[in-house]
Residue, then its C-alpha position, 0 to 999 in steps of 0.5 A: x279539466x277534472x282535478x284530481x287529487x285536490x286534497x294535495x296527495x301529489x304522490x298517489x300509490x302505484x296504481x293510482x295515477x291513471x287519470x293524470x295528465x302525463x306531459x315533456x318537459x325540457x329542463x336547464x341542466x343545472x336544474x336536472x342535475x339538482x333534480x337527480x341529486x334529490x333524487x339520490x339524497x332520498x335514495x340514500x335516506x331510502x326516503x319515499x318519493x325518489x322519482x324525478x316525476x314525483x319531485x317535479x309534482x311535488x314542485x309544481x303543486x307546492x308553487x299552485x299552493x303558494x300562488x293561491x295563498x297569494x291570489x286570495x290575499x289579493x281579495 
Protein backbone atom coordinates (compact mmCIF):
# COMPACT_ATOMS: atom_id res chain seq x y z
CA UNK A 1 0.00 0.00 0.00
CA UNK A 2 1.24 3.77 -1.07
CA UNK A 3 1.94 5.94 1.98
CA UNK A 4 0.73 8.97 1.59
CA UNK A 5 1.58 11.95 3.32
CA UNK A 6 4.76 10.54 5.08
CA UNK A 7 5.99 13.96 5.98
CA UNK A 8 3.05 13.44 8.93
CA UNK A 9 0.58 16.00 7.58
CA UNK A 10 -2.31 14.02 8.92
CA UNK A 11 -4.74 16.88 8.18
CA UNK A 12 -4.15 17.80 4.30
CA UNK A 13 -6.25 20.78 2.91
CA UNK A 14 -9.83 20.24 1.92
CA UNK A 15 -9.21 18.59 -1.65
CA UNK A 16 -6.37 16.81 -0.69
CA UNK A 17 -7.26 13.59 0.70
CA UNK A 18 -8.42 11.69 -2.19
CA UNK A 19 -6.02 8.95 -2.04
CA UNK A 20 -6.71 8.00 1.77
CA UNK A 21 -8.21 4.98 2.86
CA UNK A 22 -11.63 5.67 4.41
CA UNK A 23 -12.45 3.05 7.24
CA UNK A 24 -15.65 2.41 10.24
CA UNK A 25 -14.70 2.22 13.05
CA UNK A 26 -16.63 1.33 16.62
CA UNK A 27 -15.66 3.10 19.63
CA UNK A 28 -16.46 2.59 23.42
CA UNK A 29 -18.70 5.68 24.43
CA UNK A 30 -16.44 6.66 26.86
CA UNK A 31 -13.91 7.39 24.15
CA UNK A 32 -16.41 9.09 21.68
CA UNK A 33 -17.60 11.28 24.44
CA UNK A 34 -13.99 12.41 25.10
CA UNK A 35 -13.73 12.66 21.26
CA UNK A 36 -16.35 15.13 20.82
CA UNK A 37 -15.59 16.97 23.89
CA UNK A 38 -11.99 17.73 21.76
CA UNK A 39 -13.82 18.40 19.17
CA UNK A 40 -15.75 21.03 21.01
CA UNK A 41 -12.67 22.66 23.06
CA UNK A 42 -11.03 23.32 19.54
CA UNK A 43 -14.46 24.81 18.26
CA UNK A 44 -14.65 27.22 21.14
CA UNK A 45 -10.69 28.27 20.68
CA UNK A 46 -11.85 28.14 16.91
CA UNK A 47 -8.71 25.91 16.82
CA UNK A 48 -8.27 24.00 13.34
CA UNK A 49 -8.67 20.27 13.05
CA UNK A 50 -12.09 20.13 14.74
CA UNK A 51 -13.30 17.08 13.05
CA UNK A 52 -13.72 14.00 14.86
CA UNK A 53 -11.96 12.03 11.43
CA UNK A 54 -9.15 14.74 11.89
CA UNK A 55 -8.58 13.94 15.77
CA UNK A 56 -8.74 10.12 15.12
CA UNK A 57 -5.76 10.64 12.36
CA UNK A 58 -4.13 12.83 14.28
CA UNK A 59 -4.26 9.85 16.86
CA UNK A 60 -3.48 6.92 15.17
CA UNK A 61 -0.49 8.47 13.16
CA UNK A 62 0.95 9.91 16.84
CA UNK A 63 0.70 6.42 18.31
CA UNK A 64 2.69 4.86 14.46
CA UNK A 65 5.49 7.74 15.51
CA UNK A 66 5.72 6.37 19.15
CA UNK A 67 5.73 2.61 17.71
CA UNK A 68 8.45 3.38 15.36
CA UNK A 69 10.48 5.41 17.72
CA UNK A 70 10.42 2.16 19.69
CA UNK A 71 10.76 -0.24 17.14
CA UNK A 72 14.25 1.38 16.21
CA UNK A 73 15.31 1.49 19.62
CA UNK A 74 14.99 -2.43 19.52
CA UNK A 75 17.70 -2.41 16.87
Amino acid sequence: MERHHASGAANPPYGEKGGFCKITVTLPPEVYERLIRESTRRKIAQEPNQQLSSLLREAVMDYLRRIDWNQDDRF
